[in-house]
Backbone as ProteinMPNN parsed JSONL, in Angstrom:
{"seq_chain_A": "XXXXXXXXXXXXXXXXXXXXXXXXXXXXXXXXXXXXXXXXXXXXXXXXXXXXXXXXXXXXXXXXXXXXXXXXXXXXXXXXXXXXXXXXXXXXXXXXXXXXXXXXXXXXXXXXXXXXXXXXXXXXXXXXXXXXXXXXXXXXXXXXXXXXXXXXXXXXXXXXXXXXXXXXXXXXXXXXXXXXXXXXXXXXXXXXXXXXXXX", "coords_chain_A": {"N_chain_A": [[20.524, 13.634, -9.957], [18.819, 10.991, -11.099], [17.237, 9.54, -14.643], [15.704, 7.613, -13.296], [14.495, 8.036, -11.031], [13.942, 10.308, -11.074], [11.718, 9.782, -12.577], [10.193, 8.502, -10.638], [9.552, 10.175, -8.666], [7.713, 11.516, -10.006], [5.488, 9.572, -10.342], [5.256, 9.752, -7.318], [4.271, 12.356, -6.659], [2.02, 12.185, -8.655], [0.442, 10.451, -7.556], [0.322, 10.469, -4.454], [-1.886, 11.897, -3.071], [-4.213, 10.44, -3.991], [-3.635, 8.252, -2.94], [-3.396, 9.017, 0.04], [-6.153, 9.76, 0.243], [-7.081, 7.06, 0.137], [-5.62, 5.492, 2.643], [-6.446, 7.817, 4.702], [-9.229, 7.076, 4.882], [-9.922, 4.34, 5.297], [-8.954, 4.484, 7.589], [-10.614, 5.855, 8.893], [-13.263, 4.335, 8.141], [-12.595, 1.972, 9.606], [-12.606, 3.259, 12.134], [-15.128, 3.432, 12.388], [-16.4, 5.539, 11.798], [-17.16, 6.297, 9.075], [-19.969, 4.541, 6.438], [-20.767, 1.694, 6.002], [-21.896, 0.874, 3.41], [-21.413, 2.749, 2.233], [-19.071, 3.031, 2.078], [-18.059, 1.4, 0.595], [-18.812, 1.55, -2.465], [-18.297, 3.076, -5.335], [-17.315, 5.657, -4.689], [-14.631, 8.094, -4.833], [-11.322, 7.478, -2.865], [-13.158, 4.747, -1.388], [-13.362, 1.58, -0.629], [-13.841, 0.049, -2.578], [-13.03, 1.169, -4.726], [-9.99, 1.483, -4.308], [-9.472, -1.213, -4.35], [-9.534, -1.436, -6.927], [-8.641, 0.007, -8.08], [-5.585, -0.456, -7.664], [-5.201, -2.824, -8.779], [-6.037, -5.034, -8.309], [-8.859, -6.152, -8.234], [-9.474, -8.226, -9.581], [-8.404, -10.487, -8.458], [-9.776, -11.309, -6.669], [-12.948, -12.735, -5.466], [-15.776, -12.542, -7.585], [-18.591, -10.601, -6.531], [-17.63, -10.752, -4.274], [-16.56, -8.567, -2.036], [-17.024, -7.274, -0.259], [-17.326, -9.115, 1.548], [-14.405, -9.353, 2.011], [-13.866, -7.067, 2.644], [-15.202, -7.166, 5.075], [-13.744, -9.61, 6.513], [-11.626, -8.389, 6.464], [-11.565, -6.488, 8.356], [-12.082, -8.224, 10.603], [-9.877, -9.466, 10.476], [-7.492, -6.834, 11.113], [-7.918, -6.29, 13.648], [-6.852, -8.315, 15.252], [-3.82, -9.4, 17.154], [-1.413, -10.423, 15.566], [-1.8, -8.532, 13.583], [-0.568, -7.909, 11.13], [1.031, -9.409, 9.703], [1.615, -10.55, 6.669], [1.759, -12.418, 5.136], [0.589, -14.73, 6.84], [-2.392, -13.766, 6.666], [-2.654, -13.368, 3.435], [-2.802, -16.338, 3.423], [-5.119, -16.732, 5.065], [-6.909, -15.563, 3.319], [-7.584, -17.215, 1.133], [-8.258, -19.815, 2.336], [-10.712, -18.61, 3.594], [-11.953, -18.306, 1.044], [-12.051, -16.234, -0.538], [-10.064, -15.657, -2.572], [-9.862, -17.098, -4.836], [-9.21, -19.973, -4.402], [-6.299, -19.594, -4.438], [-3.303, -18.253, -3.15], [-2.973, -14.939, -2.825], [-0.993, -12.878, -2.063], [0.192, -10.559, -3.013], [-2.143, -8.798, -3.254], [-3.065, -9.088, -0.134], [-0.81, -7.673, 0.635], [-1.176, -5.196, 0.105], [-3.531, -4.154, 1.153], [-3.658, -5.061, 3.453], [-1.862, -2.888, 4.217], [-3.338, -0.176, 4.099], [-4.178, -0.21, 6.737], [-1.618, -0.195, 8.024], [0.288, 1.597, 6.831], [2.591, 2.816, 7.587], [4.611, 0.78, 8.259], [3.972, -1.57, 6.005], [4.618, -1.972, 2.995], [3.093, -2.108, 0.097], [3.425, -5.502, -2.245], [4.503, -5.708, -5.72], [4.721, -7.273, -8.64], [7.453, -5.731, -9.236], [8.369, -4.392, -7.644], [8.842, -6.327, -6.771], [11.127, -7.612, -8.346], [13.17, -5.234, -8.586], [14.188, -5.46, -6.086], [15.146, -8.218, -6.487], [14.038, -10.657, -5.469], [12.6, -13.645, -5.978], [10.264, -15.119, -5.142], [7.233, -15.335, -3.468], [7.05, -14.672, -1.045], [6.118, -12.345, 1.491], [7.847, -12.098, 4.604], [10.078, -12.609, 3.328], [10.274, -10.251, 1.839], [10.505, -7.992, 2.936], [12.589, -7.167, 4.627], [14.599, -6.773, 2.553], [13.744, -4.485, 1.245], [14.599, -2.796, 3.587], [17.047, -3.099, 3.716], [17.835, -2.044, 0.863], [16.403, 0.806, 1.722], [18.38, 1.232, 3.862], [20.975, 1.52, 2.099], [20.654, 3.329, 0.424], [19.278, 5.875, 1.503], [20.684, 8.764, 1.584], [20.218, 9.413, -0.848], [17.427, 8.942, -1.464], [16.329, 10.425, 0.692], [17.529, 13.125, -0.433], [15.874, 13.407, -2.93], [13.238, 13.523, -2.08], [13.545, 15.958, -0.719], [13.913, 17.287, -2.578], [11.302, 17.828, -3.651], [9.621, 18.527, -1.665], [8.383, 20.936, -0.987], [6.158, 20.708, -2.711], [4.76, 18.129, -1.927], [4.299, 18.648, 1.263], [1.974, 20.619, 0.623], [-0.255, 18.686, -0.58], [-0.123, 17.072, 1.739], [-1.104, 18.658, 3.421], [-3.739, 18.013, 3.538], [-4.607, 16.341, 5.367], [-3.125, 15.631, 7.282], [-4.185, 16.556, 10.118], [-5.531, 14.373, 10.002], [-4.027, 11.888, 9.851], [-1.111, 10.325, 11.167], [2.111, 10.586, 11.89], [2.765, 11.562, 9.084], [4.98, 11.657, 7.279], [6.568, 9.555, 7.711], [4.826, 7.892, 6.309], [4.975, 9.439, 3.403], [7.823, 9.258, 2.957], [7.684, 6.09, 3.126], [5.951, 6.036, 0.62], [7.903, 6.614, -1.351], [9.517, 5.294, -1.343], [8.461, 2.919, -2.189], [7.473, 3.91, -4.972], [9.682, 4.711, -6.023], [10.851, 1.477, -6.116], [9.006, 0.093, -7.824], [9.556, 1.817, -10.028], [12.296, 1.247, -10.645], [11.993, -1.75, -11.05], [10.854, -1.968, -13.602], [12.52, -1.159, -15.305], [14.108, -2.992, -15.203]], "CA_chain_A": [[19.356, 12.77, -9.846], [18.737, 9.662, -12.088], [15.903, 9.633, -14.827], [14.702, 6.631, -12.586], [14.559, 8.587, -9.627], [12.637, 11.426, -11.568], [10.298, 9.303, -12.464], [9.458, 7.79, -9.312], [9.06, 11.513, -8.101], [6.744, 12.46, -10.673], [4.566, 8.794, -9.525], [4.353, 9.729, -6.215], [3.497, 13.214, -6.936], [0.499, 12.121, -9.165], [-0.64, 9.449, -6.619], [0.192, 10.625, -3.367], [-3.17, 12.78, -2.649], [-5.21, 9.95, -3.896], [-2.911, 7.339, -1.988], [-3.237, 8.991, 1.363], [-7.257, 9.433, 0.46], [-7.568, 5.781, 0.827], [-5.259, 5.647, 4.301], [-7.473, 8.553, 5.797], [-10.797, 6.752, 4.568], [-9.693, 3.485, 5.881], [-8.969, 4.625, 8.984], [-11.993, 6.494, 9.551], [-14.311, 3.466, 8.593], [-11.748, 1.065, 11.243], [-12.982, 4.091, 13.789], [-16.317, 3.494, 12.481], [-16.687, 7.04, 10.876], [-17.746, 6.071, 7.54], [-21.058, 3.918, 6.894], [-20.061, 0.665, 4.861], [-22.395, 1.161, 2.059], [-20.551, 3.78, 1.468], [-17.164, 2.315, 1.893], [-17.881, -0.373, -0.699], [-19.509, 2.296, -3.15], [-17.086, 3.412, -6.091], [-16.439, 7.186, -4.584], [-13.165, 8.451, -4.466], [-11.584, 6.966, -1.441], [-13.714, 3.618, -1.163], [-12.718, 0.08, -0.582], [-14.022, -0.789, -3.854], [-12.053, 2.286, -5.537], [-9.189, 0.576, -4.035], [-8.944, -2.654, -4.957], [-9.722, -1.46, -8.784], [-7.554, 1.007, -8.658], [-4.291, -1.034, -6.879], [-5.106, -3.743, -9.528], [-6.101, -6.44, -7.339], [-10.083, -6.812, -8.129], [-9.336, -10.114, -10.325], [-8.135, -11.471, -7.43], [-10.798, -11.298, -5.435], [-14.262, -13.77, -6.129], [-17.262, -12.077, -7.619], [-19.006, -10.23, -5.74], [-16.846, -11.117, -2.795], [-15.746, -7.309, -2.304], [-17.902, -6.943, 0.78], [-17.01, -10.191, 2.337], [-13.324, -9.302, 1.59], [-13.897, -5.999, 3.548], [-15.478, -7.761, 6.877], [-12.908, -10.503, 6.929], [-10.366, -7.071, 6.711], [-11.872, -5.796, 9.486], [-11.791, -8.986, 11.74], [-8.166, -9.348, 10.527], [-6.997, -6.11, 11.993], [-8.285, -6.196, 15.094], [-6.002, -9.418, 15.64], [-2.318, -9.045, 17.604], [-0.31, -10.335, 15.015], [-2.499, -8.092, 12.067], [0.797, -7.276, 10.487], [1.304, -10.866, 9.377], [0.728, -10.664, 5.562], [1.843, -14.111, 4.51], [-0.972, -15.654, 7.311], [-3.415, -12.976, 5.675], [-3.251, -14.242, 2.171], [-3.671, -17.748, 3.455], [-6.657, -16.389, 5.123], [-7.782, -15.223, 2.481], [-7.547, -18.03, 0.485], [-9.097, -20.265, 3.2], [-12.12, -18.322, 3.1], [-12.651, -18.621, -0.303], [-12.072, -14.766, -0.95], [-8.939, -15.531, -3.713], [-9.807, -18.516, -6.23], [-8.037, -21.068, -4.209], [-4.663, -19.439, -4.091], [-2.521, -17.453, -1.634], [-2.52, -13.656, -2.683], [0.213, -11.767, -0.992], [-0.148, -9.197, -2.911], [-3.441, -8.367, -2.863], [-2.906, -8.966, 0.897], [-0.15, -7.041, 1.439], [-1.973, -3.791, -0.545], [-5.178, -4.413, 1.646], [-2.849, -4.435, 5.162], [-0.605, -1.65, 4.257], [-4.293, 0.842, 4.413], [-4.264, -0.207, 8.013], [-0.325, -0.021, 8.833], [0.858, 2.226, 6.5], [4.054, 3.317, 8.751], [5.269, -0.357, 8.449], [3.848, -2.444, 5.394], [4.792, -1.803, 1.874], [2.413, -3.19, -1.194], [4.089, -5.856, -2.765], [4.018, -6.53, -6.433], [5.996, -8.226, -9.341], [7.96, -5.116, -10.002], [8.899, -4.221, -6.78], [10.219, -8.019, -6.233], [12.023, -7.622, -9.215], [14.037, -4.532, -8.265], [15.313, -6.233, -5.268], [15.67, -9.148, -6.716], [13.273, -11.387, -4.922], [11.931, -14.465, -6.783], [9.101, -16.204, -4.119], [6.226, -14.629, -3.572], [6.886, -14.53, 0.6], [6.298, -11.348, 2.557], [8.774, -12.148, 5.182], [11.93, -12.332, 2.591], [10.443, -8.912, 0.863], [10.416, -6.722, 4.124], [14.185, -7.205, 4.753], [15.284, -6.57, 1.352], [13.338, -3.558, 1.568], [15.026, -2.421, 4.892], [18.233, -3.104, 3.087], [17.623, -1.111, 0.037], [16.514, 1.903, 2.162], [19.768, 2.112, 4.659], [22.221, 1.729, 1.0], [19.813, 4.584, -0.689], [19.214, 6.815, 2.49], [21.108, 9.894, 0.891], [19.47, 9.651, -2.489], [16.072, 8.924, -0.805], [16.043, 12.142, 1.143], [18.082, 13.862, -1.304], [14.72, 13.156, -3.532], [12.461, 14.053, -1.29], [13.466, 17.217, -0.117], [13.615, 18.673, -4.025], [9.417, 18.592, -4.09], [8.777, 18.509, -0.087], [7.247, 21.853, -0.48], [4.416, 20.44, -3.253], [4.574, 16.991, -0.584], [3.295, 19.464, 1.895], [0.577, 21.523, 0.205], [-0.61, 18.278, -0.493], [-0.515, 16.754, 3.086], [-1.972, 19.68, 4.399], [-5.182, 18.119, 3.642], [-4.484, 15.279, 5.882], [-2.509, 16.071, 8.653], [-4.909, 16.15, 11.414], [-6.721, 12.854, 10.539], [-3.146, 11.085, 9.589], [-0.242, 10.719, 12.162], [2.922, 10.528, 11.45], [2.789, 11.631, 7.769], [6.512, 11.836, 6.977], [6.969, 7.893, 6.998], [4.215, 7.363, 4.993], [5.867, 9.721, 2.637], [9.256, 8.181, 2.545], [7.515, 4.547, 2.287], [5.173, 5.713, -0.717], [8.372, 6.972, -2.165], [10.423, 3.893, -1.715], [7.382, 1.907, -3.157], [7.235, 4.361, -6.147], [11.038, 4.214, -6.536], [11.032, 0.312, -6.736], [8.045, -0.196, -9.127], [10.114, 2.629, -10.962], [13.323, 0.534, -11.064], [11.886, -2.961, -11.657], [9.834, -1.828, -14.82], [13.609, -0.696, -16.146], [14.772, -4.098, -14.985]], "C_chain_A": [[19.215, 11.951, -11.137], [16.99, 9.828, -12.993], [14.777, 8.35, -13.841], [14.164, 7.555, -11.124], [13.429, 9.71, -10.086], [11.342, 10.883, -12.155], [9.134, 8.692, -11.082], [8.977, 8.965, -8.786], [7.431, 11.986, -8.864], [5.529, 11.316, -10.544], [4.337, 9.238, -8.98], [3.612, 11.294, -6.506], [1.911, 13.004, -7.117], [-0.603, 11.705, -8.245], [-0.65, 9.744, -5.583], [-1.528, 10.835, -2.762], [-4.098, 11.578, -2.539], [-4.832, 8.739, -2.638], [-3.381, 7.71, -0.294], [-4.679, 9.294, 1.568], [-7.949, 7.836, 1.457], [-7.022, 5.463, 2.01], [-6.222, 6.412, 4.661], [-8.742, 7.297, 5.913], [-10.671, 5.359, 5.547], [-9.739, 3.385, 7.495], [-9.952, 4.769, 9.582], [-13.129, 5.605, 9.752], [-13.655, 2.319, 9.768], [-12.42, 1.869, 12.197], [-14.776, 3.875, 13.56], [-17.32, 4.993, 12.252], [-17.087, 7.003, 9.606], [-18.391, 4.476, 7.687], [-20.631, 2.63, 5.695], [-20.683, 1.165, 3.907], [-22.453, 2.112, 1.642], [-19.237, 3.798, 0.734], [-17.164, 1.182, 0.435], [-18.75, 0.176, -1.703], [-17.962, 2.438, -4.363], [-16.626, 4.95, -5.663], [-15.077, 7.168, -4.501], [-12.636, 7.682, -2.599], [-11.302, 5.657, -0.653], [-12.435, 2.975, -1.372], [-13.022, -0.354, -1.934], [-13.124, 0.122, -4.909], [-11.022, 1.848, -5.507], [-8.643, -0.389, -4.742], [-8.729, -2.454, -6.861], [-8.764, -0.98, -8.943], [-5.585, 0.604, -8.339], [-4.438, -2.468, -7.894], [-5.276, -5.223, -9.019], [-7.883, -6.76, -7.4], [-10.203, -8.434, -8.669], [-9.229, -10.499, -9.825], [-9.256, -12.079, -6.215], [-12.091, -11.996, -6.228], [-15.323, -12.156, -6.379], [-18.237, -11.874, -6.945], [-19.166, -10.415, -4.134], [-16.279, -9.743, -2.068], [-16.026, -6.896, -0.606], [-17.426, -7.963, 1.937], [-15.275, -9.923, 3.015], [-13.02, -8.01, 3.052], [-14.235, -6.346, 5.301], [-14.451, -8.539, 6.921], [-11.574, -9.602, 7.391], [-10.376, -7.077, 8.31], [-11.693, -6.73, 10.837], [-10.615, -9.242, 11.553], [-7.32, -8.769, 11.413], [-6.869, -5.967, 13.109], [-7.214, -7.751, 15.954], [-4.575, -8.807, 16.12], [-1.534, -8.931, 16.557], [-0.858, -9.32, 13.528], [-1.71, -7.628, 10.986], [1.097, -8.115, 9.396], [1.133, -10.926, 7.775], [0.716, -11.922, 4.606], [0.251, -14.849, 5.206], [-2.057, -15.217, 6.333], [-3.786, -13.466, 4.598], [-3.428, -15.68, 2.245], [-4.559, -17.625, 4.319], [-7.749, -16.461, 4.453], [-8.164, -16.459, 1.495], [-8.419, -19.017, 0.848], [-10.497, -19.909, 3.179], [-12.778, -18.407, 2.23], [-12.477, -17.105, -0.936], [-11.249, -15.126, -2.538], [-8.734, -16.787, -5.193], [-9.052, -19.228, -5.615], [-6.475, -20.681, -4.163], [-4.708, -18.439, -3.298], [-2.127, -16.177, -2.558], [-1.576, -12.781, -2.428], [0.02, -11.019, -1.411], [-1.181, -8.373, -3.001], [-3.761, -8.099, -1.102], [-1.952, -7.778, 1.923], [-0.889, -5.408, 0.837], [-3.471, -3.164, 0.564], [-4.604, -4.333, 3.173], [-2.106, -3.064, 4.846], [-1.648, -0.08, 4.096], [-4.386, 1.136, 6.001], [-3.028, -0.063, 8.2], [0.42, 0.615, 7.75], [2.932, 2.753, 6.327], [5.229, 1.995, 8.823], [5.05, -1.04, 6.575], [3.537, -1.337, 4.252], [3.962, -2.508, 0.648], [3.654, -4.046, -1.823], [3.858, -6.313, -4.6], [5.398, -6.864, -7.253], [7.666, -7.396, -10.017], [8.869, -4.584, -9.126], [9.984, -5.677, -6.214], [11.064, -8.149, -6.916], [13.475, -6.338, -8.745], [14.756, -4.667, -7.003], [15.319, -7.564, -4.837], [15.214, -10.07, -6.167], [12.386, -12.552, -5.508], [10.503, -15.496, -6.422], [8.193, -14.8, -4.149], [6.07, -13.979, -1.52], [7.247, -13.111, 1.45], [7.599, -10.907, 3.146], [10.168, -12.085, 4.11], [11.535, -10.985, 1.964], [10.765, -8.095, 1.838], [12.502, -6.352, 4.903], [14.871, -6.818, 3.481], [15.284, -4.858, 1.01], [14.06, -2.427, 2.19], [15.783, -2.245, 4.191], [18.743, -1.737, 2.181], [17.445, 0.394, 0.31], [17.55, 2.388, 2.75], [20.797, 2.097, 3.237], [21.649, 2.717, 0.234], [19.346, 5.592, 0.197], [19.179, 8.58, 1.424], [20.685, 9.901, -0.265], [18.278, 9.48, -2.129], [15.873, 10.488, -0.228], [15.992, 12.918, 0.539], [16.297, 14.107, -2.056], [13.642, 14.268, -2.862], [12.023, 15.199, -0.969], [13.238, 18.018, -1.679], [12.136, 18.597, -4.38], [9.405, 18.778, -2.649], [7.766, 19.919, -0.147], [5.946, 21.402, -1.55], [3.684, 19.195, -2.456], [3.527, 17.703, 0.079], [2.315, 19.833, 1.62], [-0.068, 19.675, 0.174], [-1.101, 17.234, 0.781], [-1.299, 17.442, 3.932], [-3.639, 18.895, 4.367], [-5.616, 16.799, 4.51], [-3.814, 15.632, 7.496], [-2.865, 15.843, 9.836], [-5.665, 15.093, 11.32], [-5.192, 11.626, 10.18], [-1.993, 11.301, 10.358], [0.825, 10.309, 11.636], [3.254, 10.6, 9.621], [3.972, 11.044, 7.069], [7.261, 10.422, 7.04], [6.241, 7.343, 6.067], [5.117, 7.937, 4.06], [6.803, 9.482, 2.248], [8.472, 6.413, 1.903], [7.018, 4.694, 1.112], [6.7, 6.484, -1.86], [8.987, 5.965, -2.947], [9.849, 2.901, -2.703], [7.665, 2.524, -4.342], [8.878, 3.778, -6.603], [11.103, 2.588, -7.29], [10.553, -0.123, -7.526], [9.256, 0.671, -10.47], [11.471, 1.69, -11.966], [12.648, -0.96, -11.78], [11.007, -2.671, -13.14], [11.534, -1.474, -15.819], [14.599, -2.257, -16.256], [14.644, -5.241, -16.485]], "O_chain_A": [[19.576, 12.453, -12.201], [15.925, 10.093, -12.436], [13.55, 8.284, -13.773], [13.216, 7.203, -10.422], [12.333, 9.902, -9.561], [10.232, 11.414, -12.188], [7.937, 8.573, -10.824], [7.826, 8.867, -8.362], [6.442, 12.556, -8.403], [4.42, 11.846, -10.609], [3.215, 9.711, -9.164], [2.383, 11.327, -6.558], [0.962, 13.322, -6.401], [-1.757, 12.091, -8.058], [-1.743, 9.43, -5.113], [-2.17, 9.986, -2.143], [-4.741, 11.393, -1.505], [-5.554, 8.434, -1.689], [-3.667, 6.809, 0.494], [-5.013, 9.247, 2.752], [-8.618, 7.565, 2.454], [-7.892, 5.038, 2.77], [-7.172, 5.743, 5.067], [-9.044, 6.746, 6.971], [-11.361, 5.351, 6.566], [-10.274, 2.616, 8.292], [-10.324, 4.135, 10.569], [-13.872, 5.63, 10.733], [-14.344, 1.932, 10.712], [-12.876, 1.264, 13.167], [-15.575, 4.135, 14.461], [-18.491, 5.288, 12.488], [-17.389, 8.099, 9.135], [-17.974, 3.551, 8.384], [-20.201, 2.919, 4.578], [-20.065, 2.069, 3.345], [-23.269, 2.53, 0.82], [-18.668, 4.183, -0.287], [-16.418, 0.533, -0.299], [-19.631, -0.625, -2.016], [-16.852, 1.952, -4.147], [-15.656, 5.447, -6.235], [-14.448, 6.193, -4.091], [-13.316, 7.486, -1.593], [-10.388, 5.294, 0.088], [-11.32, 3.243, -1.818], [-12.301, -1.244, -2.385], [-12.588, -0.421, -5.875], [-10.607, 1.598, -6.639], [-7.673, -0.432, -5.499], [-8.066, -3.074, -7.692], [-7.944, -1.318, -9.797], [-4.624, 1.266, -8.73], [-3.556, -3.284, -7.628], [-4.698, -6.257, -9.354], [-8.272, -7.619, -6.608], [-10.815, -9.419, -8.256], [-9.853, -11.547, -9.992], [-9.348, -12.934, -5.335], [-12.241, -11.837, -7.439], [-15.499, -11.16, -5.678], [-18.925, -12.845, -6.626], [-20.041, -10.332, -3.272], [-15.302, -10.025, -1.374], [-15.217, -6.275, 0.084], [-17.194, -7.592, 3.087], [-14.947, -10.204, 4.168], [-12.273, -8.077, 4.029], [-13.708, -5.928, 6.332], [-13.79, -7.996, 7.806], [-10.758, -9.874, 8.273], [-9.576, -7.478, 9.155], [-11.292, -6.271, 11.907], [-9.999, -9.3, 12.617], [-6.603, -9.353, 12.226], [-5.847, -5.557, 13.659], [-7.075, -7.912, 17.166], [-4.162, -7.797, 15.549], [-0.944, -7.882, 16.299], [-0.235, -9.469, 12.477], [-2.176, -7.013, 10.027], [1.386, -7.674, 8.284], [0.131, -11.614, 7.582], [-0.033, -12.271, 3.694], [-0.735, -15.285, 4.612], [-2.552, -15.918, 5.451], [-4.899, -13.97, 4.45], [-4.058, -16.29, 1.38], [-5.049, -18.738, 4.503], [-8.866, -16.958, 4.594], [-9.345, -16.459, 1.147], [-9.325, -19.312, 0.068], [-11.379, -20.693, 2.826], [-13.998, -18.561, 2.276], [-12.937, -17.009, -2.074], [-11.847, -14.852, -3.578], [-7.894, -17.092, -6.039], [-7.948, -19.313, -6.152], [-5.595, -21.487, -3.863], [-5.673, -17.841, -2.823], [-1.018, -16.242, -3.088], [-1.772, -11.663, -2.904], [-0.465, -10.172, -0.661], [-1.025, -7.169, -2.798], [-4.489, -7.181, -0.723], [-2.087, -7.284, 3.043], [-0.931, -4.544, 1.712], [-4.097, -2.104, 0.6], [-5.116, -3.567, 3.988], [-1.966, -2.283, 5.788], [-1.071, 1.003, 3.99], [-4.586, 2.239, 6.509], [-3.138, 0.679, 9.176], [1.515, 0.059, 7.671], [3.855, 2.899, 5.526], [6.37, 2.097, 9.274], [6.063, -0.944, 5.883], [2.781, -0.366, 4.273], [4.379, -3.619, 0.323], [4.753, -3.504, -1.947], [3.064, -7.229, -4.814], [6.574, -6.809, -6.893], [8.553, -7.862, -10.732], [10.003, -4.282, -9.499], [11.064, -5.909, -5.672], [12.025, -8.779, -6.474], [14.637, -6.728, -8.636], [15.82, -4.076, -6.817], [15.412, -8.075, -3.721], [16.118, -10.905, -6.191], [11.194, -12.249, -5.465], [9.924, -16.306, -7.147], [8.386, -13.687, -4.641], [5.284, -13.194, -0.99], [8.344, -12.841, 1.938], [8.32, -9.986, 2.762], [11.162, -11.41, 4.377], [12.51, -10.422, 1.467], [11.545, -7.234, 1.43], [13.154, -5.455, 5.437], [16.038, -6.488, 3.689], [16.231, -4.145, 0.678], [14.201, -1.335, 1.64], [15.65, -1.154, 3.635], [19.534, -0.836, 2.457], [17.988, 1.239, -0.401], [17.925, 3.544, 2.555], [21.651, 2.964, 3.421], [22.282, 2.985, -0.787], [18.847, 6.485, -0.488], [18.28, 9.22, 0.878], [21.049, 10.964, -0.77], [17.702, 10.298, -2.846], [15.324, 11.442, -0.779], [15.003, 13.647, 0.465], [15.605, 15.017, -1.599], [13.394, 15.444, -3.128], [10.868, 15.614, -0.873], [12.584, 19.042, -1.876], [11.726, 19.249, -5.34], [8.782, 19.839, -2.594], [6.691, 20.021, 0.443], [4.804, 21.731, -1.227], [2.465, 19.117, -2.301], [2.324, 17.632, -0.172], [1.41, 19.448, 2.361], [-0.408, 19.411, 1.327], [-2.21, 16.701, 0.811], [-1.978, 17.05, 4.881], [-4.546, 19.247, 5.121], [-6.726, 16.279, 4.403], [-4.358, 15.811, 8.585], [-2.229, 15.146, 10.627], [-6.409, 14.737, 12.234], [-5.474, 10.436, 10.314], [-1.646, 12.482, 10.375], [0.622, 9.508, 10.723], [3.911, 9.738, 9.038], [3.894, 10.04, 6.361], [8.352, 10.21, 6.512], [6.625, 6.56, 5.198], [6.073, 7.234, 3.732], [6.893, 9.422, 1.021], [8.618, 5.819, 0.835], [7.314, 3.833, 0.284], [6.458, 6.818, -3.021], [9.099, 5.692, -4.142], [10.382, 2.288, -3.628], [8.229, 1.728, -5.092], [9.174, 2.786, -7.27], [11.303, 2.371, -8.485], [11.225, -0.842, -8.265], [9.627, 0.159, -11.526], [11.631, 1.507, -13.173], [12.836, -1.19, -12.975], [10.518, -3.707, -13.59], [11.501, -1.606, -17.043], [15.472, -2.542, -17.076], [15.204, -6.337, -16.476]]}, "name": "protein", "num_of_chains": 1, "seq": "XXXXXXXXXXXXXXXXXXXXXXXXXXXXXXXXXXXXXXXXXXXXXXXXXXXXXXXXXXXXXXXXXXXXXXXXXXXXXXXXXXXXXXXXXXXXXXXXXXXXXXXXXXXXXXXXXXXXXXXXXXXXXXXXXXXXXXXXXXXXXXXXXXXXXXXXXXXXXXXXXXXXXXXXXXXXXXXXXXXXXXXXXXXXXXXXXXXXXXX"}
């Protein structure tokens, strides 16, 4: 195993728990299980915990946090809600982002709702595979790429904590489905931040 690789382990470790907080929480207020002015509170969790904590509040207008959160919500509920290029020129449109196009604030803010599919994107992750635009669509293939040529060192990974993985999923399980891709994607994510910071 590579010290890059052990570091990315010892990321997701730290962050997982809180990581798959904000998936559950998310979900639950989408089902309408949690009361907004709660959701947009600073607890553990929150939408506003979130954004601070994923480094994306600058991006967002002053005391736009709320607005940011309903426009989410009518987002998702859309066919293509996957879309994260449209998204940040959504967002932008509305007035949520200072006049510019986001992505990654966008793609951080979809990937609570689709997990299983959409990867955060930021400048560190575009760097480690080599990606110089800021466009969604060219990161999600590169991505793909990177996982089938790193498979066997991905798993490999994986399986040497899966039993502290577990204890920590256990506390999720029944409100989160399919765990075990999140887990691989928040690894891959950790991995690539890991690499492009060595880049």
């Amino acid at each position: 195993m590579t010290t890059t690789q052990i570091q990315a382990l010892g990321n997701l470790l730290q962050y997982y728990h809180s990581d798959l907080t904000y998936i559950r929480d998310f979900q639950l207020y989408k089902r309408g299980k949690l009361d907004t002015g709660y959701y947009l509170s600073e607890s553990n969790g929150t939408f506003k915990s979130f954004i601070n904590e994923y480094r994306v509040a600058r991006n967002v207008e002053k005391a736009k946090t709320d607005s940011l959160l309903q426009i989410t919500m009518q987002w998702v509920k859309k066919k293509n809600s996957n879309n994260v290029d449209d998204f940040a020129t959504f967002l932008k449109e509305k007035g949520i982002t200072h006049g510019k196009v986001m992505t990654s604030l966008a793609s951080k803010i979809l990937f609570l709702n689709d997990p299983w599919t959409i990867l955060p994107l930021d400048n560190l992750a575009k760097q480690a595979v080599g990606l110089k635009t800021n466009i969604y669509s060219q990161y999600i293939p590169r991505v793909e790429e990177f996982k089938k040529e790193n498979k066997r060192e991905i798993d490999s990974c994986l399986n040497s904590v899966s039993q502290h993985l577990k204890i920590i999923e256990n506390d999720f399980n029944v409100e989160i489905e399919n765990i075990e891709m999140i887990r691989y994607n928040r690894f891959v994510d950790k991995l690539l931040w890991t690499m492009g910071r060595t880049k």
